[in-house]
GULOVO-252520 format. One record per residue (C-alpha): residue number from 1; residue in three letters; x, y, z. Coordinates in steps of 0.1 Angstrom, whole numbers, plus 5000, padded with zeros to 4 digits. Layout:
NUM;Ala;X;Y;Z
...
//
This chain:
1;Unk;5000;5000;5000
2;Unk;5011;5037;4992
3;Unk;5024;5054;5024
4;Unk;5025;5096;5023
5;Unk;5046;5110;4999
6;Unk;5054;5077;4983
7;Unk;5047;5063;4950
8;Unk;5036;5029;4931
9;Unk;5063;5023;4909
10;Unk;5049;5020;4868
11;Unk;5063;4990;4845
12;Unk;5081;5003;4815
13;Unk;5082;5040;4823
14;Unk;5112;5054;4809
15;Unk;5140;5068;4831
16;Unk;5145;5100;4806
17;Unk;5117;5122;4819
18;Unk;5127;5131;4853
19;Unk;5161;5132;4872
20;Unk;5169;5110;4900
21;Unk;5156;5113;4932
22;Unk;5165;5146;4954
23;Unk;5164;5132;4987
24;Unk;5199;5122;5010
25;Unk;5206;5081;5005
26;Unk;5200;5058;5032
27;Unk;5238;5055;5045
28;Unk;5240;5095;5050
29;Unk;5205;5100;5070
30;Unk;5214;5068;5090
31;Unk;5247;5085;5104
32;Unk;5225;5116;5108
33;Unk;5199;5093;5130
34;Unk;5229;5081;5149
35;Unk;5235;5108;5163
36;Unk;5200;5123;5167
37;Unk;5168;5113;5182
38;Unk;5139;5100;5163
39;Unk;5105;5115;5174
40;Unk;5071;5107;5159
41;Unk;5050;5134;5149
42;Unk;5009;5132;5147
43;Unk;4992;5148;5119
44;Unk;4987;5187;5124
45;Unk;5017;5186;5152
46;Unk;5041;5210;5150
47;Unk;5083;5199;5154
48;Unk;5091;5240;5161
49;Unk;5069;5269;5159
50;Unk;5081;5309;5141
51;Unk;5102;5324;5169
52;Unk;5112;5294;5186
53;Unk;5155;5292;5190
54;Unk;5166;5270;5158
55;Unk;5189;5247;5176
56;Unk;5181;5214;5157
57;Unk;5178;5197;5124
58;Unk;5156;5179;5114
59;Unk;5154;5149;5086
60;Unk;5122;5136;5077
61;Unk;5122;5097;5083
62;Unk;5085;5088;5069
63;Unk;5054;5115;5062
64;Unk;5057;5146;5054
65;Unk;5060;5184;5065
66;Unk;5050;5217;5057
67;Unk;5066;5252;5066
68;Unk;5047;5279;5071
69;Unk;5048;5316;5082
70;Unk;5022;5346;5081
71;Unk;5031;5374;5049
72;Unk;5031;5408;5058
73;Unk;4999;5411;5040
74;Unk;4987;5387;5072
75;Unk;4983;5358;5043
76;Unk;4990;5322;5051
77;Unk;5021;5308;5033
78;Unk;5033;5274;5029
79;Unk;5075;5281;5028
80;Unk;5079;5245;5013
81;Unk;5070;5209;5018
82;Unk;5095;5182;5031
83;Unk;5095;5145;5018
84;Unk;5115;5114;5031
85;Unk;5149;5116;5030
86;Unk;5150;5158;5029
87;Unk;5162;5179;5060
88;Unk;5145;5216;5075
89;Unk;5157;5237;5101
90;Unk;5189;5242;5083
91;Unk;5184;5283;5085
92;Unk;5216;5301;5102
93;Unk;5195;5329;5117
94;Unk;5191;5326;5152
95;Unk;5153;5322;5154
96;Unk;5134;5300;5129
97;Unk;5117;5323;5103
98;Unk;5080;5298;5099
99;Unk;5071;5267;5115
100;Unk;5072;5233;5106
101;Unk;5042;5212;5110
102;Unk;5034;5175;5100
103;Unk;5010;5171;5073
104;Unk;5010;5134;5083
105;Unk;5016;5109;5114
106;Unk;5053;5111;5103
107;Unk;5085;5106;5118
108;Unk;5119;5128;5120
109;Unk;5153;5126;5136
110;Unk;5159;5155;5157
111;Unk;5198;5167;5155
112;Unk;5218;5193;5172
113;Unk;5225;5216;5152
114;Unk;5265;5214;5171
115;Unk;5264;5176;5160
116;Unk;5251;5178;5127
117;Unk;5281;5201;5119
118;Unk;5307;5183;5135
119;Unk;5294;5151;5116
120;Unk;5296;5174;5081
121;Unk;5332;5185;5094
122;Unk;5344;5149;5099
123;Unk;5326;5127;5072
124;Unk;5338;5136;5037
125;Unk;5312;5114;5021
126;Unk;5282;5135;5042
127;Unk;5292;5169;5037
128;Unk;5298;5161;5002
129;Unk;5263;5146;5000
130;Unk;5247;5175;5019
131;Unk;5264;5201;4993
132;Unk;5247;5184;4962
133;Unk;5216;5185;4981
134;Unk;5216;5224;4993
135;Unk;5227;5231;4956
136;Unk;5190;5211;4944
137;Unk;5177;5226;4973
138;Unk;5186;5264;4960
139;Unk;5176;5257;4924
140;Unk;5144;5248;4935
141;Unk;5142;5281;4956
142;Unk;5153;5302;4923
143;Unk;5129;5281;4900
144;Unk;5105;5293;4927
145;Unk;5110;5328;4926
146;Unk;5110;5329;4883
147;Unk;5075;5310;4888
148;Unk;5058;5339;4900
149;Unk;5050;5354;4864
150;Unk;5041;5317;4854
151;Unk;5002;5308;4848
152;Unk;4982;5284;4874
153;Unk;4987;5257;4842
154;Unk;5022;5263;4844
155;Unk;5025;5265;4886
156;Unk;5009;5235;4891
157;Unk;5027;5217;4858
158;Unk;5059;5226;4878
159;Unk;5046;5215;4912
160;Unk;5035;5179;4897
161;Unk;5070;5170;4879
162;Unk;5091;5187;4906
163;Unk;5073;5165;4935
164;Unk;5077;5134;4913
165;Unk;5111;5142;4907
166;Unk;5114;5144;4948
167;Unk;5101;5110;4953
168;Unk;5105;5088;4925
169;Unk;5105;5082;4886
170;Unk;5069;5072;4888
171;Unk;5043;5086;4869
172;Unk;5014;5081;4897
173;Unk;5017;5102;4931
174;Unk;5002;5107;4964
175;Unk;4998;5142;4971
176;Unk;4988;5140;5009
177;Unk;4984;5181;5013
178;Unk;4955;5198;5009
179;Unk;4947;5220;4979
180;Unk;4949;5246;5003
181;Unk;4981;5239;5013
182;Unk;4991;5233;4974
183;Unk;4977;5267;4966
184;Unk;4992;5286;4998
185;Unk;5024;5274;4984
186;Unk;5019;5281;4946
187;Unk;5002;5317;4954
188;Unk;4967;5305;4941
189;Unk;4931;5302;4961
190;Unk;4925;5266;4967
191;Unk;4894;5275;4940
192;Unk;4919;5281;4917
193;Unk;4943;5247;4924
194;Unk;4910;5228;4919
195;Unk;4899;5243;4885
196;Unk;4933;5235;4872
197;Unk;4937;5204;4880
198;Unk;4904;5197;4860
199;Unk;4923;5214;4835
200;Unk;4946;5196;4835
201;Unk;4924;5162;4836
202;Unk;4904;5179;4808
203;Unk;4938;5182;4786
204;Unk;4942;5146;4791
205;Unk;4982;5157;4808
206;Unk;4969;5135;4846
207;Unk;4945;5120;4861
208;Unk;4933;5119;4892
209;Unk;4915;5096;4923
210;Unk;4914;5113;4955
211;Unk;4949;5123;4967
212;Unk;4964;5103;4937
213;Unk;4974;5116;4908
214;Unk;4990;5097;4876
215;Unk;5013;5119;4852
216;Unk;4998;5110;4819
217;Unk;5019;5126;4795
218;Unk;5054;5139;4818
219;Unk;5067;5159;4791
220;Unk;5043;5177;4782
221;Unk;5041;5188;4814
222;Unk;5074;5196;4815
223;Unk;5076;5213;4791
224;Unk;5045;5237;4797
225;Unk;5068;5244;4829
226;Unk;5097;5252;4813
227;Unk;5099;5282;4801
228;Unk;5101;5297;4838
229;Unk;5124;5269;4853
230;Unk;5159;5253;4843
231;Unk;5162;5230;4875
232;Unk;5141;5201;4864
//
């Protein structure tokens, strides 16, 4: 069975339409839970709140989570989601700029921030790891900032491929946030998310089945996306 954020794999799908997968492997996060502490996380729970001191690290072990801070407008904004395999709480400012909250029952290692970088300092393979993954990490945040001027079409095009990117070569997804959530994050009303993914249904480019949603035609998608991003 499909677990949050995970993905049914798809016999014969080619291996040319996405990049591999964005999260940390299996040996790094297991020396980061070595020296951690895993905690479990009910859905709606929050690992830090805005404000709070950031003194840890977190890597997400199952589930996922959602940042989120209040715009100056007093607007809800969704700052990013976090998959398997990803880390949050990485900011160098003394005092987290959103909270973190799980969108499902997940589970994270918890980290000092003092032992995380000593592990980075002393593990060649880890901090060479954790560079290629800040690097995906801050193309993502510029492909965000160019998607601004995009269309909802093209937000949510970008959206689909870069979440499947995060998790798998797959062409079918769970998307376990909310359309609010989706739309927080993509600066639409959820109204808006749910007419385009009928538009998108409509176009014959996904379809859909509750939180599921199977990439019919990748490139296309893709490339409606493209000409706002160059990370994906």
């Amino acid at each position: 069975m499909l677990q949050d954020g995970r993905v049914e794999p798809a016999s014969g799908l080619p291996h040319t339409w996405l990049p591999a997968r964005a999260a940390l492997c299996d040996l790094t996060l297991s020396r980061i839970t070595s020296i951690g502490r895993v905690d479990h996380v009910a859905a709606g729970a929050p690992l830090y709140d805005e404000g709070d001191a950031s003194e840890f690290v977190y890597g997400v072990v199952a589930g996922m989570v959602r940042t989120v801070s209040i715009g100056r407008d007093g607007k809800r904004v969704v700052r990013g989601f976090y998959l398997s395999g990803e880390l949050l709480g990485m900011e160098r400012a003394r005092l987290h700029a959103s909270s973190a909250e799980a969108i499902s029952d997940t589970r994270v290692v918890r980290c000092s921030r003092s032992r995380f970088d000593a592990l980075a300092a002393s593990d060649v393979q880890v901090a060479s790891e954790l560079w290629s993954w800040l690097l995906r990490t801050t193309q993502r945040a510029e492909d965000l900032s160019v998607l601004g001027r995009a269309s909802a079409a093209q937000k949510l095009a970008y959206f689909l491929i870069d979440f499947a990117c995060r998790v798998s070569a797959s062409r079918r997804i769970e998307l376990p946030m909310s359309r609010t959530d989706i739309g927080d994050f993509l600066g639409l009303s959820s109204e808006t998310v749910s007419r385009t993914f009928t538009t998108l249904r409509h176009t014959g480019l996904i379809a859909t089945n509750g939180r599921y949603v199977t990439l019919l035609d990748p490139g296309a998608l893709r490339r409606m996306s493209g000409n706002f991003v160059n990370g994906i």
